[in-house]
Structure formats: structure tokens, C-alpha cells
C-alpha positions in Angstrom: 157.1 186.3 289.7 159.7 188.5 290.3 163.0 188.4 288.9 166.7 189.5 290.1 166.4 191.9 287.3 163.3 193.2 288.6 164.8 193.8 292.1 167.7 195.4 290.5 165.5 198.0 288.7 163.7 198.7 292.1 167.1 199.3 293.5 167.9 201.4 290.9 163.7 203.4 291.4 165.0 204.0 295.4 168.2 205.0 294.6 167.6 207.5 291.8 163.9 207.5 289.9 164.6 208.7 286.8 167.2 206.5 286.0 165.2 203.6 286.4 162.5 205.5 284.3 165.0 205.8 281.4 165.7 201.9 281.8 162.2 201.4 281.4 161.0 203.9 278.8 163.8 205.1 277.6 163.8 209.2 275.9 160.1 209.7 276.7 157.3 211.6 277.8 157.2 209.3 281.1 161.2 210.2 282.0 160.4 214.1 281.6 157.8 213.0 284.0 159.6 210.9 286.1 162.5 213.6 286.4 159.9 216.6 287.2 158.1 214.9 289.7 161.6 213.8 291.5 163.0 217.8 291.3 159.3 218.4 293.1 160.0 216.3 295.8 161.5 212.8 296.0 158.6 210.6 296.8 156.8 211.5 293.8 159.4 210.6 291.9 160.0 207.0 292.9 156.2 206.9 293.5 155.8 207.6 289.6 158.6 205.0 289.3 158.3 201.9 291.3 154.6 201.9 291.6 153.5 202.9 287.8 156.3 201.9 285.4 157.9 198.9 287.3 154.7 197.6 288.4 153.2 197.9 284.9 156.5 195.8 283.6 155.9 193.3 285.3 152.4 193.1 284.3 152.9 193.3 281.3 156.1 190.5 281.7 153.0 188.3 283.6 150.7 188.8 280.3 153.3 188.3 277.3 156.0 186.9 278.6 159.4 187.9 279.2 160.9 189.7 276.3 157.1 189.5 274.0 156.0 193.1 274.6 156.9 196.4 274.1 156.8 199.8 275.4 154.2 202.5 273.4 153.9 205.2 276.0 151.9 206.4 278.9 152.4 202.8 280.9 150.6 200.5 277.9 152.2 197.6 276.9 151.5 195.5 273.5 152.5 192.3 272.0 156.2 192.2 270.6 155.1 190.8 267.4 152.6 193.9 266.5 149.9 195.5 267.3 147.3 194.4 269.2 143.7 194.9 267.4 141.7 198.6 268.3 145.1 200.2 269.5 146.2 203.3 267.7 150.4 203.1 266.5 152.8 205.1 269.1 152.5 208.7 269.4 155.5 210.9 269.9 155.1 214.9 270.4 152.1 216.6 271.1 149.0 214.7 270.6 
């Protein structure tokens, strides 16, 4: 299910990808992406947007509920509460 806040972040993806990228992931890997790919060309930008971070959202929205996850980095989700077993901690830098 979709919500209004949803549609407004897919507003947001059209209008101007990384933006929506920074709502989503905030100072990541995936907005350097996000802003790379839309300075290459436009499409690949809300591409990278709308069809990998938003739809992965609201995946993960559809699997723990709204508010009981949170973002670790290359589009995974886990459970707000911890981690979930056989998943390494976040990793920021080079890896």
C-alpha cells in the first residue's frame, strides 16, 4: 500500500533525484550515487531513485512495518529493534 508520503517522495524522485535520495538515505554512499548518475544523464538518476531506493522502502515498510526498520546501506533494510541474525553491522568508508 502506498501512502501520500510515498507519492510525495516520488514527486520529489521526478522532480530532482537526489534530493529524494538524501530523504531516503540520507549523507551516503547511495546519494553520491544518486547525484553522479543524475549529472550523467537524468534518467539514470531518477531510475536509481524511484525504482531502487523508493521501491526498496516500501518493501521494506510492507515487511516491518511503518517506522520498524532502518536504513544500513546499499538498499538493505533491517528491523528497527536490532540486527537481524547473519547480517554484518553498517559499514561506512571503504570496505
Amino acid at each position: 500500500m502506498v501512502k501520500s508520503s510515498d507519492v510525495l517522495l516520488i514527486v520529489v524522485a521526478i522532480l530532482f533525484p537526489p534530493a529524494a535520495a538524501a530523504f531516503i538515505t540520507g549523507c551516503s554512499c547511495d546519494l553520491l550515487i544518486n547525484i553522479l548518475l543524475t549529472v550523467l544523464g537524468y534518467l539514470p538518476g531518477h531510475i536509481h531513485a524511484c525504482e531502487f531506493l523508493i521501491y526498496k522502502k516500501i518493501k521494506a515498510e510492507e515487511e516491518f512495518g511503518y517506522g520498524g526498520f532502518r536504513y544500513v546501506g546499499s538498499g538493505r533494510y533491517v528491523a528497527a529493534s536490532g540486527q537481524a541474525q547473519n547480517q554484518a553491522p553498517p559499514s561506512y568508508g571503504a570496505v
